[in-house]
C-alpha beads as a LAMMPS data file, in Angstrom:
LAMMPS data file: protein, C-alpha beads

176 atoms
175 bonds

1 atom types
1 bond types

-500.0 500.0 xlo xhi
-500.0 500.0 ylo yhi
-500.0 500.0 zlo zhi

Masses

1 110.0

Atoms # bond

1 1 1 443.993 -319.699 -383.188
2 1 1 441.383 -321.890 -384.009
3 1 1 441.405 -321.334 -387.661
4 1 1 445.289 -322.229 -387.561
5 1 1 444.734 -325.246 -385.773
6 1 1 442.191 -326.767 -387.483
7 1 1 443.630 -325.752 -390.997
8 1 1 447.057 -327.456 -390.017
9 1 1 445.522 -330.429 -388.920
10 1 1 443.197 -331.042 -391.588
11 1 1 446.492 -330.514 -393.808
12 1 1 448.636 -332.436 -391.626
13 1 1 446.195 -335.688 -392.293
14 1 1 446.084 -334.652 -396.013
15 1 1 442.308 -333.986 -395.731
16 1 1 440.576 -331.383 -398.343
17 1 1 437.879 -329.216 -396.919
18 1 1 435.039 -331.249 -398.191
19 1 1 436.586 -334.218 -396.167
20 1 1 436.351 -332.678 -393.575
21 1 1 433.087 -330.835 -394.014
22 1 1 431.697 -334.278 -394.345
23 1 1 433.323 -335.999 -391.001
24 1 1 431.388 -332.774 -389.064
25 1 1 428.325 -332.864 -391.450
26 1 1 428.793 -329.227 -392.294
27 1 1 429.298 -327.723 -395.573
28 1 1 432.637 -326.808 -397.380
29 1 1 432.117 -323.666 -397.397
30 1 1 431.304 -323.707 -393.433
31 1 1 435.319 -325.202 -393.353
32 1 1 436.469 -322.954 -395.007
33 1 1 434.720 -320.147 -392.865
34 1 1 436.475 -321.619 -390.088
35 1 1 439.527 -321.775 -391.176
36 1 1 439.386 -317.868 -392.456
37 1 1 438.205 -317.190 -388.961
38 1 1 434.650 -315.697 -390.568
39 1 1 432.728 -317.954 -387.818
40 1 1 433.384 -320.201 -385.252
41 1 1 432.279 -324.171 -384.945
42 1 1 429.465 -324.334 -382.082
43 1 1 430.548 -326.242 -378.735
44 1 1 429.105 -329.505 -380.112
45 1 1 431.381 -329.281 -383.132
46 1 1 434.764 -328.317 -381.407
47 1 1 434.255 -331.474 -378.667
48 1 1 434.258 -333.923 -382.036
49 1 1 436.591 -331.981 -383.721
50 1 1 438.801 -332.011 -380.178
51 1 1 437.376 -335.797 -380.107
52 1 1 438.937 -336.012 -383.976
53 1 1 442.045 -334.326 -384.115
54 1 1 442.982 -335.510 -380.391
55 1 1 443.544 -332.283 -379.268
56 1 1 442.374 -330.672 -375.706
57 1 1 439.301 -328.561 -376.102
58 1 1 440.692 -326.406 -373.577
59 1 1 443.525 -325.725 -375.921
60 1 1 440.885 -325.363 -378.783
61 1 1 439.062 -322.832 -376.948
62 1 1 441.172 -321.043 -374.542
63 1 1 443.546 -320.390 -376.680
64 1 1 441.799 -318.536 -379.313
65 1 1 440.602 -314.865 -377.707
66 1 1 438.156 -314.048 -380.311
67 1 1 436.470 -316.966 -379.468
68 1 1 436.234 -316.655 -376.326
69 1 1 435.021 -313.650 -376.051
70 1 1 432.184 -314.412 -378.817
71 1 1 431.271 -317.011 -376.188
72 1 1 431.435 -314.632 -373.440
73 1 1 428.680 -312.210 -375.493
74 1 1 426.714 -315.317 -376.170
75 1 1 426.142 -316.027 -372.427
76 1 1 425.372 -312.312 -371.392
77 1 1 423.070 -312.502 -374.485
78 1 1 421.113 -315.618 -372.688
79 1 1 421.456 -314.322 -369.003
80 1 1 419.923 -311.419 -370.609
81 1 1 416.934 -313.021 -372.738
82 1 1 416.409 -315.492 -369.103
83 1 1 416.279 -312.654 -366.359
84 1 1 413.856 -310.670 -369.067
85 1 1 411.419 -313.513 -369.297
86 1 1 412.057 -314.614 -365.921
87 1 1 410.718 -310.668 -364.935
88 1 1 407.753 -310.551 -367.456
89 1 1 406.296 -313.780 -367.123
90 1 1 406.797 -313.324 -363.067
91 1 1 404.958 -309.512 -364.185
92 1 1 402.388 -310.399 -366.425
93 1 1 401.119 -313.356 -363.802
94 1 1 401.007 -310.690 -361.137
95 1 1 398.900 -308.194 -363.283
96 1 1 396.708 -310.822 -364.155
97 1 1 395.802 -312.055 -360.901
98 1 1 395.427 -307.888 -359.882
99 1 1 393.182 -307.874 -362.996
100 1 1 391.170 -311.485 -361.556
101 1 1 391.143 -309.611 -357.671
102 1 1 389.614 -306.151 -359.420
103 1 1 386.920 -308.128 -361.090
104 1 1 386.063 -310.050 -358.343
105 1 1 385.306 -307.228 -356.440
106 1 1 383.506 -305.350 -359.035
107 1 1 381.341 -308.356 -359.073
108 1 1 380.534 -308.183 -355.313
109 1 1 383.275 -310.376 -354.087
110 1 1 384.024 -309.637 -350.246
111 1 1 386.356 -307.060 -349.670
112 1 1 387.797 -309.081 -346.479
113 1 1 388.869 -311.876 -348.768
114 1 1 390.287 -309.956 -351.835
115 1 1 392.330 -307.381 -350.060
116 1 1 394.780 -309.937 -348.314
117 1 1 395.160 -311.913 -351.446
118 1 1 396.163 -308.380 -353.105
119 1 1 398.394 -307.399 -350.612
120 1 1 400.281 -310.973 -351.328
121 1 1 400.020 -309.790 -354.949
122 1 1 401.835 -306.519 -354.042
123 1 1 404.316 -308.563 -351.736
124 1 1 405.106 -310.234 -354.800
125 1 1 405.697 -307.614 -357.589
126 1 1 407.953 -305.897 -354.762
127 1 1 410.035 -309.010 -354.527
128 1 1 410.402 -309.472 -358.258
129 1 1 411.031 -305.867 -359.026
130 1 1 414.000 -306.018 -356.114
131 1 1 415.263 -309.246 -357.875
132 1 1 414.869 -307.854 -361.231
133 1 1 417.143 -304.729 -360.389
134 1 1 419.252 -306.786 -358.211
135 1 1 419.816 -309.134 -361.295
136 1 1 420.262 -306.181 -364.089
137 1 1 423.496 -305.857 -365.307
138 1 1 425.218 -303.284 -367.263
139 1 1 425.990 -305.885 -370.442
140 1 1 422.443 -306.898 -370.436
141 1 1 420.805 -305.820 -374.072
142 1 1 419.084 -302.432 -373.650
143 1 1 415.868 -302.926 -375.417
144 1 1 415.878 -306.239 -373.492
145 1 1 416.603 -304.586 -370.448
146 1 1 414.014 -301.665 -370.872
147 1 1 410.876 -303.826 -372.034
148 1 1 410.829 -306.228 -368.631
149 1 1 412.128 -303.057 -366.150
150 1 1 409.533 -301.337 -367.796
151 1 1 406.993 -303.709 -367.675
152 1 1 407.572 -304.756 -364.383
153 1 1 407.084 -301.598 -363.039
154 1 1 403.496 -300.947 -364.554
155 1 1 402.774 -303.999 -363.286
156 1 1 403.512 -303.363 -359.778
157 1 1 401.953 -299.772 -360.528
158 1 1 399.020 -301.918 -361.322
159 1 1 398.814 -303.998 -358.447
160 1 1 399.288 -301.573 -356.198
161 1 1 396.557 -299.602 -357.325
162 1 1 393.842 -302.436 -357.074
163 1 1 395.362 -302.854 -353.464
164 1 1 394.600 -298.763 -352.832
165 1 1 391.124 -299.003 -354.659
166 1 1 390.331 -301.990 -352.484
167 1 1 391.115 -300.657 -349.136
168 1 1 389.433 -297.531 -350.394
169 1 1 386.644 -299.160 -351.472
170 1 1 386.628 -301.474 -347.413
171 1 1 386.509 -297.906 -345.938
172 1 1 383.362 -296.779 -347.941
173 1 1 385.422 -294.337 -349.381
174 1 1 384.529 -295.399 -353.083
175 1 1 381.833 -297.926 -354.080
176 1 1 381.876 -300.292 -357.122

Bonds

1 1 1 2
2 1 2 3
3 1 3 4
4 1 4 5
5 1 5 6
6 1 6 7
7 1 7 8
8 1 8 9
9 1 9 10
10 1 10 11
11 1 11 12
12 1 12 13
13 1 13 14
14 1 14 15
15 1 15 16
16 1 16 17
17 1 17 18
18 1 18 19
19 1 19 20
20 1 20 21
21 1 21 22
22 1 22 23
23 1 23 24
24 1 24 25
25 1 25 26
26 1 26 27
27 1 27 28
28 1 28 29
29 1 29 30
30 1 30 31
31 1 31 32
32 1 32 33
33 1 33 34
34 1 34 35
35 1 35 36
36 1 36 37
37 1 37 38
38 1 38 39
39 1 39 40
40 1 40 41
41 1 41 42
42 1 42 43
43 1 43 44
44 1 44 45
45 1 45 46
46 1 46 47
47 1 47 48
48 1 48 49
49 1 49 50
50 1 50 51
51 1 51 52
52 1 52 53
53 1 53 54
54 1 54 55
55 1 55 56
56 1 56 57
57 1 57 58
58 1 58 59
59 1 59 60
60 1 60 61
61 1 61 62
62 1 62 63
63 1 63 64
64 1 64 65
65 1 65 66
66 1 66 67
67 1 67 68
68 1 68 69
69 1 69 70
70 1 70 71
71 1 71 72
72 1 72 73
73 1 73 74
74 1 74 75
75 1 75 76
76 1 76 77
77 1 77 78
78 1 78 79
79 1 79 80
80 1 80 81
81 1 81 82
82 1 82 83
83 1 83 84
84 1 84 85
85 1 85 86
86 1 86 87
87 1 87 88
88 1 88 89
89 1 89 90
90 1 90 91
91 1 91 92
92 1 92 93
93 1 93 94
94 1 94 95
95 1 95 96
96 1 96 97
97 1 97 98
98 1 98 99
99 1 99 100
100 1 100 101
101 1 101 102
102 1 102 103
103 1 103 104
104 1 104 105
105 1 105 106
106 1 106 107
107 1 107 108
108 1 108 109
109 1 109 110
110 1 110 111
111 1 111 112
112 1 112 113
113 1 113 114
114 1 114 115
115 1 115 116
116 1 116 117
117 1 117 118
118 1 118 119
119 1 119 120
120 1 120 121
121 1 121 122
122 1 122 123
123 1 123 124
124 1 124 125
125 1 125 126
126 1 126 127
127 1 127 128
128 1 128 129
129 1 129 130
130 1 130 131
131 1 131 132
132 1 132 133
133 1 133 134
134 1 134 135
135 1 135 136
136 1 136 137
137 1 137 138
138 1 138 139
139 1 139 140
140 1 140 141
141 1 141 142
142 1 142 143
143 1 143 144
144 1 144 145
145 1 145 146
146 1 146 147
147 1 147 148
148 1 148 149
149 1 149 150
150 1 150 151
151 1 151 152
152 1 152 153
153 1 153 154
154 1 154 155
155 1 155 156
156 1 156 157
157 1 157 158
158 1 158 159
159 1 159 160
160 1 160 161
161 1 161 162
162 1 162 163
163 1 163 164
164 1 164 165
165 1 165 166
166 1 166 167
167 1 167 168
168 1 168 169
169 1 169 170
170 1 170 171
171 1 171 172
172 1 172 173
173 1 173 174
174 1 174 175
175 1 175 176
């Protein structure tokens, strides 16, 4: 629909496809893809073209369902790539301050005053793995999806394990 559109009114004004490549500051050839429906014009473009051609961007956009649904993937795409960094930056922070606790303590820091701050560390990769799952959705990318689950759950594997060697360790049960 789109291609239709802007190929009739680029004719309708008598405009050649390097005309109008040169109005948007695109190529010819990029026109011309347009107009064949090989790609789309990105949201910027189709508001001046809309702007241009005086013509609704919701009819621009709505009307054409291939377009629409390439935007649709494009959004699941970025919800995707945002709850996956969102869950391995939240991760690797975690693991690092498990990492920072474990040292501490192998370096003589007080048991007393490591184990709550690890037990707030746990708290956390809990909450972020429940928000994680809550968050994962079926049309997220699977090697997207599998890196940060993944990931996520060594890291609470991790912290967890520095909270069990440090109560361990406050019972006399191991000694660093």
């Amino acid at each position: 629909m789109i291609a239709e559109i802007l190929k009739a009114q680029r004719k309708k004004r008598g405009q050649t496809q390097q005309e109008v490549a040169q109005i948007f500051n695109v190529t010819r050839q990029t026109v011309s893809n347009w107009e064949n429906e090989k790609n789309y014009p990105d949201v910027p473009t189709l508001v001046a073209i809309s702007d241009y051609y005086e013509i609704s961007l919701d009819y621009l956009m709505k009307g054409d369902a291939k377009y629409m649904a390439k935007m649709v993937k494009e959004t699941r795409l970025l919800q995707t790539i945002r709850i996956g960094l969102f869950s391995g930056i939240c991760g690797g922070a975690l693991l690092i301050f498990s990492i920072i606790s474990f040292l501490t303590a192998s370096n003589g820091g007080r048991l007393e005053n490591i184990i709550p701050v690890q037990l707030l560390i746990v708290i956390a990769a809990i909450w972020l793995c429940v928000i994680h799952f809550k968050n994962l959705k079926e049309e997220m990318a699977t090697p997207i999806r599998t890196a940060a689950s993944g990931f996520l759950l060594a890291a609470l594997f991790v912290t967890l394990l520095c909270l069990m060697i440090f109560i361990l360790a406050a019972m006399g049960l191991i000694h660093f």
